[in-house]
C-alpha positions in Angstrom: 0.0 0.0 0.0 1.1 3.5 -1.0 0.0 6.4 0.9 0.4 9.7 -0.7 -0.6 13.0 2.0 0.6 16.3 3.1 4.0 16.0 5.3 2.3 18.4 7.9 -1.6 18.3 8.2 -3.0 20.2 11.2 0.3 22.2 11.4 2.2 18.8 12.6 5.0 17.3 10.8 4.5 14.1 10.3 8.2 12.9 10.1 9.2 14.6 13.5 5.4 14.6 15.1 3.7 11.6 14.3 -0.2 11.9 15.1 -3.9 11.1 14.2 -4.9 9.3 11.2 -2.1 10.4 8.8 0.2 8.3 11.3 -1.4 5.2 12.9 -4.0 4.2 9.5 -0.2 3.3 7.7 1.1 2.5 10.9 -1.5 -0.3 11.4 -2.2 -1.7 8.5 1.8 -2.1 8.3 1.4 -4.1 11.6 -1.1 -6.6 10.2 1.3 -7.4 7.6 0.8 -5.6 5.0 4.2 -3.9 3.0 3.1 0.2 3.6 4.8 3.1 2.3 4.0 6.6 2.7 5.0 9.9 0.3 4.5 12.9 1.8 4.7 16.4 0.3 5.8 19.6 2.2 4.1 22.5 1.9 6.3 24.6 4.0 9.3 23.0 2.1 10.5 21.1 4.5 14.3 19.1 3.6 13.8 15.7 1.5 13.9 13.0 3.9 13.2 9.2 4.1 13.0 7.2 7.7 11.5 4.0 8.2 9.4 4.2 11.6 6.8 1.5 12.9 6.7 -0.7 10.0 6.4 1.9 7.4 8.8 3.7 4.7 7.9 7.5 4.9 9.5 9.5 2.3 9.2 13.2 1.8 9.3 15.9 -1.2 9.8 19.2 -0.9 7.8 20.7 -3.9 10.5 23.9 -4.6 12.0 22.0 -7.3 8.7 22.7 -9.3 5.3 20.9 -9.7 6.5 18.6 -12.5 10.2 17.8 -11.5 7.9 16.8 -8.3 5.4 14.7 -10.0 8.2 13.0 -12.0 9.9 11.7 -8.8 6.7 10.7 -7.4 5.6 8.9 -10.5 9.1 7.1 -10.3 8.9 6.3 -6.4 5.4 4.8 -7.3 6.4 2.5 -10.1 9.4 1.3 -8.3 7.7 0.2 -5.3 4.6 -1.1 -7.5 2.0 -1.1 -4.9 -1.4 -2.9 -4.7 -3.2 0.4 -3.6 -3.0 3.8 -3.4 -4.8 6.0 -0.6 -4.8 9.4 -0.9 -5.3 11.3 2.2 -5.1 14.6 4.1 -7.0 16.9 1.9 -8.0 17.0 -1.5 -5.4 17.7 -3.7 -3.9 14.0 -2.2 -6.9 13.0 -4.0 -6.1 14.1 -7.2 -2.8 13.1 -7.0 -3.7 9.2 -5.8 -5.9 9.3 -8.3 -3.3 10.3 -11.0 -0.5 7.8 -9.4 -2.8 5.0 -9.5 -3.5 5.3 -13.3 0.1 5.6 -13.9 0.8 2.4 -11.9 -2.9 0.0 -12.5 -3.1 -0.1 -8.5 -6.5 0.3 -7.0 -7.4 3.7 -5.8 -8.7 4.4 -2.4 -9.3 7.8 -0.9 -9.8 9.2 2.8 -11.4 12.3 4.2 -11.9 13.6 7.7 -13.4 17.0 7.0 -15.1 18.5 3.7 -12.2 19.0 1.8 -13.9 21.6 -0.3 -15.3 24.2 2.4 -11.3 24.8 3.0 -10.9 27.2 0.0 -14.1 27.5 -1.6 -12.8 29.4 -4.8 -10.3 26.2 -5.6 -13.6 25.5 -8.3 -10.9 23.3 -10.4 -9.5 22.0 -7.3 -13.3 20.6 -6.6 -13.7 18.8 -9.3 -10.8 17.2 -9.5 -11.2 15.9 -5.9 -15.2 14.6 -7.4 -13.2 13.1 -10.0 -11.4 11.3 -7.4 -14.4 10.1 -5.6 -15.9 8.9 -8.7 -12.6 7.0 -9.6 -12.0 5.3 -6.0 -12.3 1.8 -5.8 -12.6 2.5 -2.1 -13.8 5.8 -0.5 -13.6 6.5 3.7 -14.7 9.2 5.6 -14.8 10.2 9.2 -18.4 9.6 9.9 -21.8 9.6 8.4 -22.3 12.9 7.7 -19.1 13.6 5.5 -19.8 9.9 3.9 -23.2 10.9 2.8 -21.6 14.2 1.3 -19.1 12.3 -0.3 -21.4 9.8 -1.9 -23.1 12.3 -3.6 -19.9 12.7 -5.8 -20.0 9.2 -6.6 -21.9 7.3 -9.2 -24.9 5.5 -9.1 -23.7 1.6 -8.1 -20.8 2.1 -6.6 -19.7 1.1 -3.4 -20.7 2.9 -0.5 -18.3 5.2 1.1 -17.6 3.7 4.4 -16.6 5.2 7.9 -13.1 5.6 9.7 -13.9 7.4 12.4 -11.5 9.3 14.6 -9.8 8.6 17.1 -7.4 9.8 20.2 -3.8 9.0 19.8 -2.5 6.4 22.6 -1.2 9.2 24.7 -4.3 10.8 25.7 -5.2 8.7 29.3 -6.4 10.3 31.9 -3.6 11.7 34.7 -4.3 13.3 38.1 -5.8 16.6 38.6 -4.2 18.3 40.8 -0.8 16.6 39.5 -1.4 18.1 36.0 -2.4 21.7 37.4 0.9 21.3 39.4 2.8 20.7 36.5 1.5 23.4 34.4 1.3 25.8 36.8 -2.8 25.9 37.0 -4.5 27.4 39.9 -5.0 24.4 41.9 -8.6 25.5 43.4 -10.1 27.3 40.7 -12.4 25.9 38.6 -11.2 25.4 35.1 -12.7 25.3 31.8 -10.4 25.0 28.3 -10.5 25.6 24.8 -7.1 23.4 23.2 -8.9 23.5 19.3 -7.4 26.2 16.6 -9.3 29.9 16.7 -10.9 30.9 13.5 -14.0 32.7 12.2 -15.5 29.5 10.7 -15.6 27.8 13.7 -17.1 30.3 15.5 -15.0 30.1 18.6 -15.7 34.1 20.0 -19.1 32.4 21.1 -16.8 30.6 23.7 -15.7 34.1 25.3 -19.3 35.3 25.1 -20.3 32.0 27.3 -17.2 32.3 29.9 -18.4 35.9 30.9 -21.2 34.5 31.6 -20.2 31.3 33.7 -18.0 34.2 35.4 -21.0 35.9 36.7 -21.8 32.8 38.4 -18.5 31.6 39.0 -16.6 34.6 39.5 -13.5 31.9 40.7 -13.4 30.0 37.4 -10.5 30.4 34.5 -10.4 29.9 31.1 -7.1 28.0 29.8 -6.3 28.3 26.5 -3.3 26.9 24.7 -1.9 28.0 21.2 -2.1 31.2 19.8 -5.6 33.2 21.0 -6.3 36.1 19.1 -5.6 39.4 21.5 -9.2 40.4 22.4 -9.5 36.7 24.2 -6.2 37.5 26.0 -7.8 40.7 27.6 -10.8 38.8 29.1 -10.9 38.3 32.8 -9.7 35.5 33.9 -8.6 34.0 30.6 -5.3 31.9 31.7 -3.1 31.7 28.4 -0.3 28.6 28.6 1.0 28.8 25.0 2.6 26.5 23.2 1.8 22.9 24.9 4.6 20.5 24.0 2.8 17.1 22.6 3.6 15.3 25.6 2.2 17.6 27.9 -1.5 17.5 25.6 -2.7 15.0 27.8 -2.1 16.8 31.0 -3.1 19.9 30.5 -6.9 18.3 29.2 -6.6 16.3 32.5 -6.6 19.3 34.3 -9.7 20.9 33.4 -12.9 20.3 35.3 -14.7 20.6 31.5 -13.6 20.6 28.0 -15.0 23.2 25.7 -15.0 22.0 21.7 -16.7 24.4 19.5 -17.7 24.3 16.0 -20.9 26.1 14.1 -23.1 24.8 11.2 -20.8 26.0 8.5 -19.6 24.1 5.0 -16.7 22.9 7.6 -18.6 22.4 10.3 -21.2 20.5 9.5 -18.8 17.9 8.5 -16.2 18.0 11.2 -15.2 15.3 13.1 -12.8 17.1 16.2 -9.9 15.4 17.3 -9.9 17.0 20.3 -13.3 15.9 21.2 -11.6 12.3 21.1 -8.7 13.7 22.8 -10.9 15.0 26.0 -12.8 12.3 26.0 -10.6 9.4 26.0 -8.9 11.3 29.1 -12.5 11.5 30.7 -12.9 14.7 30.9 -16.7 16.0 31.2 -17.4 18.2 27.8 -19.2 21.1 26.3 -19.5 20.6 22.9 -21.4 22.8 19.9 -24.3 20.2 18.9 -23.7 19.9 15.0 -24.3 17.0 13.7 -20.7 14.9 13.5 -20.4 16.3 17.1 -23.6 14.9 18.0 -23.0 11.5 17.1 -19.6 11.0 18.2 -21.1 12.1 21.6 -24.2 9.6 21.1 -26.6 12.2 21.6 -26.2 12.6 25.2 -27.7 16.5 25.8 -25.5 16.3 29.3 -22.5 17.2 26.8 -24.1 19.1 24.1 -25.6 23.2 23.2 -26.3 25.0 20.3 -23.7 26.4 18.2 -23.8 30.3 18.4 -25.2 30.2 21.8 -23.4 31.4 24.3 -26.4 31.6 27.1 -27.0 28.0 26.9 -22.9 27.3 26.5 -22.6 28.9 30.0 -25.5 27.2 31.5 -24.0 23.6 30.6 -20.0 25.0 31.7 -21.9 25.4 34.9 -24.1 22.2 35.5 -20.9 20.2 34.0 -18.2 21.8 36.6 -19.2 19.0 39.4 -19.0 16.0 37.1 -15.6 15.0 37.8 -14.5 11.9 35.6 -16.5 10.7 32.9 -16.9 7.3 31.5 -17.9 7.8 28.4 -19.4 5.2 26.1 -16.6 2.4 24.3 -14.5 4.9 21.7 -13.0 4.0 18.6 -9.0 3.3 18.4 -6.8 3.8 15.6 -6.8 0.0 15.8 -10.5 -0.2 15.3 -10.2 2.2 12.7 -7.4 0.7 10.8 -9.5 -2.3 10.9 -12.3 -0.8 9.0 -10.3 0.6 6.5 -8.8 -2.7 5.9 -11.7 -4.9 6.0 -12.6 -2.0 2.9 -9.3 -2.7 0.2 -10.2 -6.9 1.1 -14.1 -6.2 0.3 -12.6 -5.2 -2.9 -9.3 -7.1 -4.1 -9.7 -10.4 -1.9 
């Protein structure tokens, strides 16, 4: 199996910060035996590397030498290792360019998608239809869940096989770790209750609902904090009691969800997020952490419907009302999650449905 992506998805590097999907799909399927290879491109140009980590062969490009130079080596690489499959993965133009590698070679096509691709720039119209072509083309099509699968079917033609679901999943490092240990550590008030907000900040997701709710749990709550990690835009930074940490180092991800008394994961019911999928709803919840989540759809059935975890997106009254009535919960158990072995499963049990 071939796997073509993006060397750093989510702002991660895949080579020197292995993570999610991108990592442990390849990772896995190399474990049950399979002979995996991964190509990644650099879009911030990173150097040409190869390493061979966990089973798998991941070799990088680094697209400065020009867009055909590039798609010469690739088309090299591919024939060389003559590979069964191809998966594209991590956006869509990975699509396209599975889809191109896999009529250069005669290997089956198979394509993954966490997110809708095409709500991440809107005016990419050629883009879009390259990535439908894709979709039509796949002997194999995955998706995060049933809402993106659904959208992505739509692209496909009547007959085909039915795109099936990979959902996502925490990475083995997000378990559960003390409290008042990981407050310690971090240098968190160890008294105060704390609510967090560990996702990215943009207008799309509408995250300034999130400040708009945390007044108001402060008017109840005048002791409680809001921790935020990353890069906040300046106007959250000036809120009272907003408690800014940075940069978390990966290690320390786990900790510094375990020391919140509630996780806050907000999306709206935009072209992204009505197909969004949020890794760190995973993340809090496999280290038990009680939740306030925007109720879009994707959201709402990772979370099983339960209303205890759930509000509207946009609204920022009933937001605070569920911060509140969730401070007291202290561990949850949430219902069984999916691993990245599970998944990894159910993308393999997909390419054997379809070359034996």
């Amino acid at each position: 199996m071939l796997f073509v992506g993006k060397r750093e998805p989510q702002q991660r590097d895949l080579v020197t910060r292995p993570y999610g999907r991108f990592f442990h799909l390849p990772r896995l399927l190399a474990a049950a035996g399979d002979v995996v290879e991964a190509h990644l491109v650099s879009h911030k140009r990173s150097p040409e590397t190869t390493v061979a980590h966990e089973g798998v062969r991941w070799s990088t490009l680094n697209p400065k030498l020009g867009l055909p130079r590039m798609l010469r080596e690739l088309d090299a690489r591919a024939r060389a290792f003559r590979p069964d499959w191809i998966v594209g993965m991590s956006d869509a133009w990975y699509g396209w360019l599975a889809h191109r590698l896999a009529q250069r070679t005669g290997a089956r096509l198979a394509v993954d998608a966490y997110d809708n691709y095409e709500a991440y720039m809107p005016w990419n119209v050629p883009l879009h239809f390259a990535w439908r072509r894709s979709l039509r083309a796949a002997d194999v099509v995955t998706a995060a869940g049933p809402q993106l699968a659904e959208l992505l079917q739509r692209s496909r033609r009547h007959g085909q096989r039915e795109v099936d679901i990979v959902p996502m999943a925490a990475d083995p490092a997000f378990v559960p770790h003390d409290r008042l240990a990981s407050r310690a550590a971090l240098g968190l008030p160890v008294d105060a209750p704390l609510v967090g907000y560990m996702g990215g900040w943009a207008a799309n997701r509408g995250t300034d609902v999130l400040l708009d709710a945390f007044r108001r749990v402060r008017a109840q709550r005048p002791d409680a904090r809001l921790v935020l990690t990353g890069r906040p835009p300046a106007h959250a930074l000036t809120v009272e009691g907003v408690h800014a940490l940075g940069y978390v180092d990966d290690a320390q991800l786990p900790v510094a969800l375990s020391a919140l008394d509630v996780a806050c994961v907000i999306t709206t019911h935009s072209a992204f997020g009505r197909y969004s999928y949020p890794a760190k709803l995973c993340e809090a919840m496999a280290c038990g952490v009680p939740v306030v989540a925007t109720s879009t759809d994707p959201v709402r059935w990772m979370l099983r419907d339960d209303m205890r975890f759930l509000a509207p997106p946009d609204d920022g009254e009933t937001i605070a009302h569920d911060i509140v009535a969730n401070l007291g919960l202290g561990r949850i158990a949430y219902p069984a999650l999916a691993s990245w072995e599970d998944s990894a499963a159910r993308l393999r049990a997909s390419l054997v449905a379809v070359s034996g």
